[in-house]
C-alpha positions in Angstrom: 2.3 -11.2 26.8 5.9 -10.8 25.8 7.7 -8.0 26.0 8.9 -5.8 22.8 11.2 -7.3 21.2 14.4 -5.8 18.8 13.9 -6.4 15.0 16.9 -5.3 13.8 15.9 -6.3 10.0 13.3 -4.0 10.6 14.8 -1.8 12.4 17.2 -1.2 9.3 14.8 -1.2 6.8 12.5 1.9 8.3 16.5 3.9 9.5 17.2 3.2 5.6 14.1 4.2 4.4 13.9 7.2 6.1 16.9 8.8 5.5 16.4 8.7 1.9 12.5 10.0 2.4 13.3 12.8 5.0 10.6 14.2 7.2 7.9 11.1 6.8 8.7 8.8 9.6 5.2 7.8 10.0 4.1 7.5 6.3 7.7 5.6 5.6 6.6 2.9 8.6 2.7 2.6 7.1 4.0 1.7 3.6 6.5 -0.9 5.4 3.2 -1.9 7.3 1.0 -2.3 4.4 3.9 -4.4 2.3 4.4 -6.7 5.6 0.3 -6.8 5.6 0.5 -8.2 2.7 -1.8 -5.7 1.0 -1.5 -2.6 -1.4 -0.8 0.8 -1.0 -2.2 4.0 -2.9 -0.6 7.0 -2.5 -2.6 10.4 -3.7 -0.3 13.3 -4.0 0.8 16.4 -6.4 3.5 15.2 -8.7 7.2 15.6 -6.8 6.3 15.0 -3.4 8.5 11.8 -3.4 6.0 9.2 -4.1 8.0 7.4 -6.8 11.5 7.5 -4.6 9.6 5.5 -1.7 8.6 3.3 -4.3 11.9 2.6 -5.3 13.9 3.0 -2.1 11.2 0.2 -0.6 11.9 -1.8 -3.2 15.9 -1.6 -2.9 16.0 -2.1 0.8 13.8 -5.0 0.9 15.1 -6.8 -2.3 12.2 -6.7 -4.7 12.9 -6.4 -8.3 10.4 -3.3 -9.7 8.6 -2.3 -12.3 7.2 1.3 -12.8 4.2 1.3 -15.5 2.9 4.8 -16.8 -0.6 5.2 -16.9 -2.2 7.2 -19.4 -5.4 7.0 -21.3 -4.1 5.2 -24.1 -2.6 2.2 -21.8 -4.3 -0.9 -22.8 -4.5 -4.3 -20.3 -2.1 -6.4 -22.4 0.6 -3.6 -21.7 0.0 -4.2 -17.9 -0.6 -8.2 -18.1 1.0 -8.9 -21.3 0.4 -11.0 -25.0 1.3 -14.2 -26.7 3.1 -13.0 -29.8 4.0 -15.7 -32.6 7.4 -16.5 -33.0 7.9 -18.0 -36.7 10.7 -19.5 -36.2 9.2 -21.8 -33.3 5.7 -21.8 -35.0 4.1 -20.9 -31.7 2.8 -18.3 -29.5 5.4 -16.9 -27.1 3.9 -15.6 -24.1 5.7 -12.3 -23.2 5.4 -11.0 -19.5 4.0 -7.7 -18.5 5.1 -5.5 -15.8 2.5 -7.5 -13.1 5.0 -9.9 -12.9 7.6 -7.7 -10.9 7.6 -8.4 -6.8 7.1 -4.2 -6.9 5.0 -3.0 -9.4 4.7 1.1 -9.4 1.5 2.4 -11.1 2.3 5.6 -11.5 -0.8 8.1 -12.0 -3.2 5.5 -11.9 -6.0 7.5 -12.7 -5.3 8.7 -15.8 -5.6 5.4 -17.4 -9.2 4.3 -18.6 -11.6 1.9 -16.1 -10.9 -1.1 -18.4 -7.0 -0.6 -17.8 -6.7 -0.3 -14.2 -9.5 -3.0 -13.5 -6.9 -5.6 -15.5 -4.5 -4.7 -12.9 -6.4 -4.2 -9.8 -7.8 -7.7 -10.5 -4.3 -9.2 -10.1 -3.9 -7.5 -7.3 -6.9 -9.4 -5.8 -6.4 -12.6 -7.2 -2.1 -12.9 -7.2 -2.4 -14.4 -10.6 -3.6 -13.4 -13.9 -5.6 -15.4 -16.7 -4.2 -14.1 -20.4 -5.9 -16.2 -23.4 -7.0 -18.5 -21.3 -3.7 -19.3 -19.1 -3.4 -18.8 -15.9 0.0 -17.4 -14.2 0.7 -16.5 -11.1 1.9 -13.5 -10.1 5.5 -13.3 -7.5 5.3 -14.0 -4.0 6.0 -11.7 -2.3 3.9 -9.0 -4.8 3.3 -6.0 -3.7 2.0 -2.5 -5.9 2.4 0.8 -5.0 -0.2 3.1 -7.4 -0.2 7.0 -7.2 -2.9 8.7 -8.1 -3.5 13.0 -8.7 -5.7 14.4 -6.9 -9.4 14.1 -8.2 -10.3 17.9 -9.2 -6.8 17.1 -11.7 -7.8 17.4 -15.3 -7.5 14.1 -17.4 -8.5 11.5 -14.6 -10.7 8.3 -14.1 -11.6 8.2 -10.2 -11.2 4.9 -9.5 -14.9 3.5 -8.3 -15.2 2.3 -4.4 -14.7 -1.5 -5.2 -11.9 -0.4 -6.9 -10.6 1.3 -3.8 -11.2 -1.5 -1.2 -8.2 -3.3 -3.1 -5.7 -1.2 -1.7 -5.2 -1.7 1.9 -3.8 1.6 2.6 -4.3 5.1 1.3 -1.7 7.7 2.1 -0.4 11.2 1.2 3.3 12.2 2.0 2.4 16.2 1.7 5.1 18.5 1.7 8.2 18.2 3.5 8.5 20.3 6.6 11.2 23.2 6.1 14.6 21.3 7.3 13.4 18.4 5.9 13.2 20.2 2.2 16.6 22.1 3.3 18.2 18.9 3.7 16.7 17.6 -0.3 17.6 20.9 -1.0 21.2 20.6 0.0 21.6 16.8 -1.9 21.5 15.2 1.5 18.5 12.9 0.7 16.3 11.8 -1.6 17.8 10.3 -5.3 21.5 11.3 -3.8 20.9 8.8 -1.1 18.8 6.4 -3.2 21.5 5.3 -5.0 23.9 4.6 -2.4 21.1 2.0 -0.6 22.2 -1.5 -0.7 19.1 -4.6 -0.3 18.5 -5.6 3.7 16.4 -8.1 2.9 15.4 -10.6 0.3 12.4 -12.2 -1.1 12.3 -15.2 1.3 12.9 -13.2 4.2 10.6 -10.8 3.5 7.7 -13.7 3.3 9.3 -15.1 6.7 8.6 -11.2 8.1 4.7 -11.4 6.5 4.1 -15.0 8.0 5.0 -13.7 11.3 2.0 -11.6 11.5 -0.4 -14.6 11.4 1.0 -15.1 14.7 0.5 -11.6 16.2 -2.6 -12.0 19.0 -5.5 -10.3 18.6 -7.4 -10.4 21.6 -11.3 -10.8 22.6 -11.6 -7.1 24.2 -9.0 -6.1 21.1 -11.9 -7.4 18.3 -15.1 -5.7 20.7 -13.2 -1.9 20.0 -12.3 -2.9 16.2 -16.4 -4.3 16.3 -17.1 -1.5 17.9 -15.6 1.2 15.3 -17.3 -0.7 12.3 -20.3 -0.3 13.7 -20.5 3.1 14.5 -19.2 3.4 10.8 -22.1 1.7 9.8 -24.8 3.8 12.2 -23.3 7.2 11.4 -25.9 9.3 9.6 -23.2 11.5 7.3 -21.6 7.8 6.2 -23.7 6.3 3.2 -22.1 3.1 3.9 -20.1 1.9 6.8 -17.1 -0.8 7.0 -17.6 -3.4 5.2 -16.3 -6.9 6.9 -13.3 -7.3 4.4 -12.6 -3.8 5.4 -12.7 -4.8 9.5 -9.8 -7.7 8.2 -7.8 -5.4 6.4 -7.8 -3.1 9.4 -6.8 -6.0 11.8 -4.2 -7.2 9.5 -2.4 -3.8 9.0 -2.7 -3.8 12.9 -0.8 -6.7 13.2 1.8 -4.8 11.0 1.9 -1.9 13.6 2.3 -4.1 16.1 5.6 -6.3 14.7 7.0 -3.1 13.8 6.8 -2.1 17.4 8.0 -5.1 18.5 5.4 -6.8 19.5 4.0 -10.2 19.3 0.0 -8.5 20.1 -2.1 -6.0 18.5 -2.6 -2.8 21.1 -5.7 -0.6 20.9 -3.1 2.1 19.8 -1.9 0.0 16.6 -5.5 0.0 15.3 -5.8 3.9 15.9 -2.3 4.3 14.0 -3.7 2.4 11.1 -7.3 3.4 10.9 -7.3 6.9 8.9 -5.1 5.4 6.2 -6.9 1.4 6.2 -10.8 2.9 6.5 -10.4 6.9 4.7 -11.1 5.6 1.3 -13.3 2.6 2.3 -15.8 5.0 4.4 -16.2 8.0 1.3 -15.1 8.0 -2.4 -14.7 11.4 -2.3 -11.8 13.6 -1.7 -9.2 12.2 0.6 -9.6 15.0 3.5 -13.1 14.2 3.4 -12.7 10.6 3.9 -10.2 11.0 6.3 -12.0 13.8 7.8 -14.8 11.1 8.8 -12.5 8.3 10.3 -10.8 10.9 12.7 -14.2 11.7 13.9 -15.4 8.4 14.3 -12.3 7.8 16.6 -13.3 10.3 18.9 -16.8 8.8 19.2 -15.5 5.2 20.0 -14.1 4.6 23.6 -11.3 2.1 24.0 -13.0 -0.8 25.7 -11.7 -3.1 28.1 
């Protein structure tokens, strides 16, 4: 295997990053994970915990143009996919674009919008396209949504259901910064001050040169029998109801490939699956709260011996 090997696109990207979101080294390279996985990221939080200045300092730095969308119960699909309106002076129905088709879409407080709502979006999520009045468009490339989410026991919230879940590759929490961290924000040395002095480090067609790179990251035999080997004690654990479902063993092997190019590397390590697994498999192995989900994917960790 090759040895690690310096990404200095990368490297600037996460320095960037994390001087605007102080303190969250580890959440700040997940999120850059999950967009290089091509996949989706939920964060849960409490409101002003910095969810929506990642959004938007991910999106500077790596050149996406962004949308944020508010959810609330009254959001309809057509606000998040958009409608044909008729233009008279054309005699024809003018398709007009809704925020999906942004490369960064931020769905802020996706919970509080009805099941009908975030289904329209959470489906072009899955499918990178969307199908309005019988048209099909496809969605950017690269596309990639951040949604935050309130915690559950919040009043005024739809939990989103399990299949629901499984579209987002990664669940996280930022939490609250540790105490220099919130001196620093405190004292205007982070956060929106340094937001709006960041400049792009990548572009779109980079970016997709970065993702396409992981399709060459080696996953090796002895790798796949630990990953196996995690899913099924997922699936044989008597406190689970269900275990990891196969598209939820890819996702985790795709985010480790992330892990692993962000090291460096051109091969996934047991230790790149460990740093991914609470945040790919939390909200796949409970629909609960997140602790308790996350709760259960530490512990099977411990029960699961590195092979080879």
């Amino acid at each position: 295997m090759n040895r690690p090997e310096r990404l200095p696109d990368l490297e600037a990207v996460l320095a960037a990053l994390e001087g605007v979101v102080l303190g969250k080294s580890r959440e700040v390279r997940l999120a850059l994970c999950c967009l290089l996985a091509r996949g989706h990221l939920l964060i849960e939080d409490l409101p002003g915990l910095g969810k929506t200045t990642l959004a938007q300092a991910l999106a500077r730095v790596v050149g996406l143009d962004m949308q944020r969308l508010q959810f609330t119960s009254d959001l309809l699909p057509a606000d998040v996919l958009g409608v044909s309106v008729f233009d008279p002076r054309e005699a024809r129905f003018l398709f007009h674009p809704g925020p999906v088709f942004h490369g960064l879409v931020l769905a802020d407080e996706i919970n509080r919008a009805t099941p009908k709502t975030q289904s329209a979006l959470l489906e072009a999520m899955e499918e990178g396209r969307v199908t309005v009045e019988g048209e099909t468009r496809a969605l950017p490339d690269p596309f990639f949504v951040i949604a935050t989410q309130n915690p559950q026991e919040q009043a005024g919230t739809f939990p989103l259901p399990e299949s629901q879940l499984d579209r987002f590759l990664m669940r996280l929490s930022l939490g609250y910064p540790d105490p220099r961290a919130e001196r620093e924000i405190l004292r205007g040395r982070a956060g929106r001050v340094k937001l709006e002095a960041l400049m792009p480090l990548l572009d779109a067609e980079r970016l997709r040169g970065w993702q396409a790179r992981l399709d060459g990251v080696h996953v090796a035999d002895a790798l796949l029998d630990y990953v196996q080997a995690l899913a099924a004690a997922s699936r044989e654990h008597p406190e689970l109801a269900w275990g990891l479902s196969t598209r939820g063993v890819l996702a985790l092997l795709q985010a480790a490939r992330g892990w692993a190019l962000l090291e460096g590397r051109d091969h996934v390590l047991p230790e790149d699956v460990q740093a991914v697994w609470v945040p790919v498999t939390g909200h796949r192995l409970s629909s609960g709260p997140r602790e308790e989900g996350e709760a259960l994917a530490r512990h099977l960790l411990t029960r699961v011996a590195v092979m080879g």
